[in-house]
C-alpha positions as CSV (number, residue, x, y, z in Angstrom):
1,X,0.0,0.0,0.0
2,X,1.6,3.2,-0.6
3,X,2.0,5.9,2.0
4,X,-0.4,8.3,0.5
5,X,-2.9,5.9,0.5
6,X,-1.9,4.7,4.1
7,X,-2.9,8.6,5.1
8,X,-5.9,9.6,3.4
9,X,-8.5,10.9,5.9
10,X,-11.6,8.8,6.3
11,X,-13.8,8.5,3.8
12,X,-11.4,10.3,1.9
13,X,-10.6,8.7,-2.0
14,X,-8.1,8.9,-4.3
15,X,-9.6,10.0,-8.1
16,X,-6.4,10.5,-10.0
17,X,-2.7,9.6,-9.7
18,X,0.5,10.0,-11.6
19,X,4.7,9.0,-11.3
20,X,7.7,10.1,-12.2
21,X,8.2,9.9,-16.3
22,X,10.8,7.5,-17.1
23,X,12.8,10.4,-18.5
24,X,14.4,10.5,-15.0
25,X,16.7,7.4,-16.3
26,X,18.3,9.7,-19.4
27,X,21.0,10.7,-17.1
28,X,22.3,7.1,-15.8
29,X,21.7,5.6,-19.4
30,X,23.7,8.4,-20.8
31,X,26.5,7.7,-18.2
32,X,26.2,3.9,-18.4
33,X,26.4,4.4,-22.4
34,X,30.0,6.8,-21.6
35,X,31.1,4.2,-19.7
36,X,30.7,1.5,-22.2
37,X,32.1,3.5,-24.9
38,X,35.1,4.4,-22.6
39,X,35.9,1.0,-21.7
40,X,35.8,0.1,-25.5
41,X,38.2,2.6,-26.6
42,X,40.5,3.0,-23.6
43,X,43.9,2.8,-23.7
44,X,45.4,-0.5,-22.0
45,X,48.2,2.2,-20.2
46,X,44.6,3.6,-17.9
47,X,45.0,2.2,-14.7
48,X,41.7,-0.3,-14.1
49,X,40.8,2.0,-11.2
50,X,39.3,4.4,-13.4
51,X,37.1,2.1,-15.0
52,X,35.8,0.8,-11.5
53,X,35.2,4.5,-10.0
54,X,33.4,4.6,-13.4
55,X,31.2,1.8,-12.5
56,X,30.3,3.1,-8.9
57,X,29.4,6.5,-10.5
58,X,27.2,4.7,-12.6
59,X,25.8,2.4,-9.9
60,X,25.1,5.4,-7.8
61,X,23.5,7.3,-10.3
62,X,21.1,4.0,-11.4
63,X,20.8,3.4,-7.2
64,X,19.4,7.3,-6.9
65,X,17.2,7.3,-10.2
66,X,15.2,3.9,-9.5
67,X,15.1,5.3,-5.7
68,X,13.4,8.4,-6.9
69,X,11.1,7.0,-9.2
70,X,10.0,4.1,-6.3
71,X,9.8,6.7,-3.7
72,X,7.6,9.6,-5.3
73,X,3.9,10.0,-5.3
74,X,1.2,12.3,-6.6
75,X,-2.4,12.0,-5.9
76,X,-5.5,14.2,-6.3
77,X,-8.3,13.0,-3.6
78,X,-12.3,14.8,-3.9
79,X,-10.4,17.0,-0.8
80,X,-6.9,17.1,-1.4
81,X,-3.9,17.0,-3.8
82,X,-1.1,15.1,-2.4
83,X,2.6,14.7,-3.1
84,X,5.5,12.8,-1.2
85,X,8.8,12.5,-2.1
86,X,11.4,10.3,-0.7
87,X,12.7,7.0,1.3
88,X,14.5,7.9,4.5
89,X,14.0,11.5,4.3
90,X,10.2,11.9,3.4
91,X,8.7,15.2,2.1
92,X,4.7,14.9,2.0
93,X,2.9,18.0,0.8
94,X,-1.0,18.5,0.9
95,X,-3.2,21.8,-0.5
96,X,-6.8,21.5,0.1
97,X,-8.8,21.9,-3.7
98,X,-10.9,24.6,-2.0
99,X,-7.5,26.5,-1.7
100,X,-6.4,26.7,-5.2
101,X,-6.2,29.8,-7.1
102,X,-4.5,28.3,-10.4
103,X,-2.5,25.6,-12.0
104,X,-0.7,25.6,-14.6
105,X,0.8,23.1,-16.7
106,X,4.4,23.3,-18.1
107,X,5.9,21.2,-20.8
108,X,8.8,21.6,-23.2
109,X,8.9,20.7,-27.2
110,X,10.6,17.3,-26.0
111,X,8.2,16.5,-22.9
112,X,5.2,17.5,-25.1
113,X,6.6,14.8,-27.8
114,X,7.8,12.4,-24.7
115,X,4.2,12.7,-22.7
116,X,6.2,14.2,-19.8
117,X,5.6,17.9,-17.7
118,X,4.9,20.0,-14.6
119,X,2.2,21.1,-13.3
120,X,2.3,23.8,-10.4
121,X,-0.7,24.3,-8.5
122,X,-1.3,28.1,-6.8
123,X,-3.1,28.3,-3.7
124,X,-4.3,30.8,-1.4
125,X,-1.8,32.8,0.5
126,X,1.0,32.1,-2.1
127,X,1.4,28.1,-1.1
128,X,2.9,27.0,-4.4
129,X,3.4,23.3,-5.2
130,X,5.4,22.0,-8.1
131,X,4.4,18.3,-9.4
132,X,8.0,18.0,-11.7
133,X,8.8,15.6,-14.4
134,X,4.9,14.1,-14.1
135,X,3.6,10.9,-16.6
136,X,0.7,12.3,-18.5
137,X,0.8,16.1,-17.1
138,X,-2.2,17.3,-18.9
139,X,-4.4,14.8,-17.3
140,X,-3.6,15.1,-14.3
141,X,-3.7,18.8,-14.4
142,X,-7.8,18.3,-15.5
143,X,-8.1,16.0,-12.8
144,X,-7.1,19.0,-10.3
145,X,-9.4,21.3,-12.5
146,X,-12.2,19.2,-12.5
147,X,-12.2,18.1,-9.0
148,X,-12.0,22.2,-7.4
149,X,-14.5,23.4,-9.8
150,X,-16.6,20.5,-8.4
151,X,-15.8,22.0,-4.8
152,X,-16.1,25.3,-5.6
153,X,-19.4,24.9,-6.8
């Protein structure tokens, strides 16, 4: 069950979620595909321990990526919208839907092509929160529309 869910209030349902976009992994497959070509093409003279702090780099950055994309949520309930970030360290963030002011979606030429974005939502008294990188952006963006004009009515 996954933490948001675990703390919904009672009664309280969950109409529309989203993750991470799997553009997240560009970085560690770019350094994993650097790595590869490096240890192709290096000279025999480069001591091995270059190709082995190469390999932890990589590790680490593959270790932090699938971590990131495990541990982040985003959730729009009929009361709330709900985010949580993180493992060890978590960050959970709520804005109730009768707070919000605006949202606005965000999405570049390659995340428009790619089905990736962000969506910020605006709420009373300047609260500000920023769903990054989101699957799907747009949809999730009419499911915060949808569900405060049905509030605010």
């Amino acid at each position: 069950m996954s933490y948001l869910r675990k703390h919904l209030m009672p009664n309280e349902k969950i109409i529309a979620e989203s993750q991470l976009h799997w553009i997240i992994f560009f970085m560690p497959v770019f350094y994993s595909i650097l790595l590869i070509i490096y240890t192709i093409y290096r000279p025999l003279q480069f001591p091995l321990i270059i190709d082995q702090v190469g390999m932890a780099f990589v590790a680490i950055a593959w270790f932090l990526a699938v971590l990131r994309y495990l541990t982040t949520e985003f959730a729009v309930s009929k009361t709330r919208i709900l985010m949580k970030y993180g493992f060890i360290q978590i960050r959970a963030s709520d804005m109730l839907t009768s707070r919000i002011e605006s949202v606005q979606l965000q999405q570049s030429m390659l995340g428009n092509i790619l089905g990736y974005g962000a969506v910020i939502v605006s709420g009373t008294g300047g609260d500000k929160m920023l769903f990054s990188q989101l699957t799907d952006p747009n949809n999730f963006r009419q499911a915060i529309l949808a569900i405060s004009e049905k509030n605010a009515s």
